[in-house]
C-alpha positions in Angstrom: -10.9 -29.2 116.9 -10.2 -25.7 116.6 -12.4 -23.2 114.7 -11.6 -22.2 111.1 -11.8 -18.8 111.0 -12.6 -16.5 108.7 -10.1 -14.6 106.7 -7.2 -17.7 107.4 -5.2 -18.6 104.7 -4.0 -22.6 103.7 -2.7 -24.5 101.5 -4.5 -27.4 99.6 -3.5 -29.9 96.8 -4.8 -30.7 93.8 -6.3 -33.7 92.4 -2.6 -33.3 90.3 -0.6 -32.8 93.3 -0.3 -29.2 92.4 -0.5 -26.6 95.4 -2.6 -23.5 95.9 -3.4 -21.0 98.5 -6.5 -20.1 99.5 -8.5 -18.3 101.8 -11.6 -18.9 103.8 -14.3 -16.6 102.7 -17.0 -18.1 105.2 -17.6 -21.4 107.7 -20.5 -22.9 108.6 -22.0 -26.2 110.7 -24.8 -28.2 108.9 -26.0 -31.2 110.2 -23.1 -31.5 112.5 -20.4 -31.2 109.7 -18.4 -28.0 109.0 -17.7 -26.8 105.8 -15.9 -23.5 104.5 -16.3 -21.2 101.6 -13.0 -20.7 99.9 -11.8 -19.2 96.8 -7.9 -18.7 94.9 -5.7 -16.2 96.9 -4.5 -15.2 93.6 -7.7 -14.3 92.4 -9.2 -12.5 95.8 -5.9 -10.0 95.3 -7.0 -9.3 91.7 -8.6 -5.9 91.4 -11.0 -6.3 88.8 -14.8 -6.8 89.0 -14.8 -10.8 87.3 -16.4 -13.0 89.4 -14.1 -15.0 91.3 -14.3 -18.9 92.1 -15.7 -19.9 95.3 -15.8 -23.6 96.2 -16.8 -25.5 99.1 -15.0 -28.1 101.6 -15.8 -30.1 104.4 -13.5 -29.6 107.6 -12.6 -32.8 108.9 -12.7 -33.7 112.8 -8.5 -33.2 112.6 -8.8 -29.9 110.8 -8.2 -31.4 107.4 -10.0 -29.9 104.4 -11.4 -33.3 102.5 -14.0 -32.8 99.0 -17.4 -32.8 98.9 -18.4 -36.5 98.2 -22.0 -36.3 96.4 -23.5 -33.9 94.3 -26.7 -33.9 97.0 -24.1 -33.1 99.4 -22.9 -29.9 97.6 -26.0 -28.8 96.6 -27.5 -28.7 100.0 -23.9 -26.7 101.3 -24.3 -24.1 98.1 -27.6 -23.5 99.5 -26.8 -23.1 102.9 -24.2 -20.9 102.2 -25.7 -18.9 99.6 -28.4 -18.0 102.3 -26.1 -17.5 104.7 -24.3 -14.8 102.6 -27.9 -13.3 101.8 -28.9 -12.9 105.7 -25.1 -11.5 106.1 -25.8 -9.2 103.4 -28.7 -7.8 104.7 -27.6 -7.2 107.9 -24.7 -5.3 106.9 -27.1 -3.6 104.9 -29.3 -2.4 107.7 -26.3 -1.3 109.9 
């Protein structure tokens, strides 16, 4: 399986078969599962200061993006992820 990186930009459907592109804003491995952080490309390239969307998906072992299946499932990635981006912060801070 190759590594999602950062920065890439796909394309996912809809539960209405509609299309959109977005773009990974981070990736992480918990409990031997990887998940990214992705948001709207439309919105990232939006100059304004309005919060933008970020959701979360689990990589599949064929590189497939697939939903998060439980709520405890999701709340255990936002967690993850939202300390993640808090040790990444501060890092970058102290640099």
């Amino acid at each position: 399986m190759e590594k999602i990186e950062i920065g890439e930009v796909f394309t996912i459907s809809d539960e209405n078969n509609e299309e959109h592109e977005v773009e990974v804003l981070a990736n992480m491995t918990l409990e031997e599962t990887e998940y990214v952080a992705v948001s709207f490309v439309e919105d990232l390239k939006e100059e304004n200061d309005a919060d933008i969307d970020v959701f979360f998906l689990k990589v599949d072992e064929d590189s497939t993006f697939s939903a998060i299946d439980s709520d405890e499932e999701f709340d255990k990635v936002s967690v993850a992820f939202e300390q993640f981006m808090d040790e990444e912060e501060d890092e970058s801070e102290s640099n």
